[in-house]
N, C-alpha and C positions, 0 to 999 in steps of 0.2 A: 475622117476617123469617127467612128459611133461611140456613143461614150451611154451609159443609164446614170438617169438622176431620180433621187426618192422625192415624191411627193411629200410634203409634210403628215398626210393623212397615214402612206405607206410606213414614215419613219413611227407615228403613235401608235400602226398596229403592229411596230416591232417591239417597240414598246411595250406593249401590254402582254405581248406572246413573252416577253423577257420573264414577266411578274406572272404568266400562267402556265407557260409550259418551258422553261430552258432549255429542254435538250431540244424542242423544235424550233426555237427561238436562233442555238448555236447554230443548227444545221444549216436552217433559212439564213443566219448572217454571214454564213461561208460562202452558201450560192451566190449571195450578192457581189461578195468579193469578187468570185470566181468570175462570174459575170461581167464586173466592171474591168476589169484585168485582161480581156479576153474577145480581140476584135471579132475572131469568127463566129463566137456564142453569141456577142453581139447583133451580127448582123443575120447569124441564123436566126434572130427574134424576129425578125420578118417574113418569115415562111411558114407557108401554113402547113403542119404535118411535118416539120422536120426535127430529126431526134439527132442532138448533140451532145457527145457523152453523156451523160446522167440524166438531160434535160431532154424534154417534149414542148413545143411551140407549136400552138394553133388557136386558132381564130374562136373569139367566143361568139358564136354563128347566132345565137339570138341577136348582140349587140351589131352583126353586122346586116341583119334583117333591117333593124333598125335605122341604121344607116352612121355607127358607132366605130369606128377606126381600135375596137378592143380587144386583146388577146390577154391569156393565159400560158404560164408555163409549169410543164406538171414536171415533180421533182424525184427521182430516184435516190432512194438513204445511200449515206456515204457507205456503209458497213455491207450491203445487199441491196447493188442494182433492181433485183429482182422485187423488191420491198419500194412502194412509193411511197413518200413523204405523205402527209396528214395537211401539207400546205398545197394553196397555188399562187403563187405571183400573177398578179392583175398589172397590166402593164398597157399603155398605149402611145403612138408615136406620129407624125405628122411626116410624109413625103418629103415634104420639102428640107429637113434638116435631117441629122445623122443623129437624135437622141432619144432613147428611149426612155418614157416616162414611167417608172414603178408607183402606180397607185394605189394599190394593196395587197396587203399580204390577208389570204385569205382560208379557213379551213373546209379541205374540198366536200366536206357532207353541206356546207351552206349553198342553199341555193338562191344563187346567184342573182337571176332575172325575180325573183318573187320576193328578195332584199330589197323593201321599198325604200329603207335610210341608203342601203348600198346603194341602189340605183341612183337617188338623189346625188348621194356623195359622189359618184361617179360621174354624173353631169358637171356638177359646181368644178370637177378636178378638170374633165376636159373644156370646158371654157375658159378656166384658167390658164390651161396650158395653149391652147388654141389647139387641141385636138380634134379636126374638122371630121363631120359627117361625111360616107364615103362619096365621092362625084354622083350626081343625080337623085341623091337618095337625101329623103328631108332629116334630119336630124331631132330626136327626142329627146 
């Protein structure tokens, strides 16, 4: 059974989306829900390009140049599919177990790969988690 667990970092930048924007704050803690509630959404976070209800899953192809096991999930607003959220869920997961790690909640004008605190932060998270570099490929 696949289950998402928040990284501590994920939980502080829900945290501070609480104290800077609410209503995307509420939105983002719905998806979570929805997410952990939801074997198939679950494990469609494993696919790259797959659209599940409201949600989009795919690989952030820099991190995976890299040799970085890292995906995002881009979020459609509850009120108008057609309207995407201002978030992405940063999330990464290891083969070998059924859990997906939420490591940030992030706004998608920030970029990404040129976040050199994100980028750091992102390493420290997957070593903690043991979120390995993909086979052959050296890890940053």
């Amino acid at each position: 059974m696949y289950r998402l667990e928040l990284h501590p970092d994920a939980e502080a930048d829900l945290d501070y989306l609480w104290e800077t924007d609410p209503d995307g704050a509420a939105d983002v803690s719905v998806l979570i829900q929805e997410l952990a509630g939801d074997e198939e959404k679950l494990r469609a976070m494993r696919i790259h390009q797959r659209e599940e209800g409201r949600l989009h899953f795919s690989r952030l192809l820099k991190y995976h140049i890299w040799g970085r096991n890292l995906w995002r999930a881009k979020i459609a607003e509850l009120e108008d599919e057609e309207c995407v959220l201002a978030y992405r869920l940063i999330y990464g997961f290891t083969m070998e177990t059924s859990v997906n790690y939420l490591l940030a909640v992030m706004h998608r004008n920030t970029g990404y790969e040129k976040n050199l605190l994100f980028v750091e932060r992102i390493r420290r998270a997957c070593r903690e988690l043991g979120i390995p570099g993909l086979p052959g490929r050296e890890s940053h």
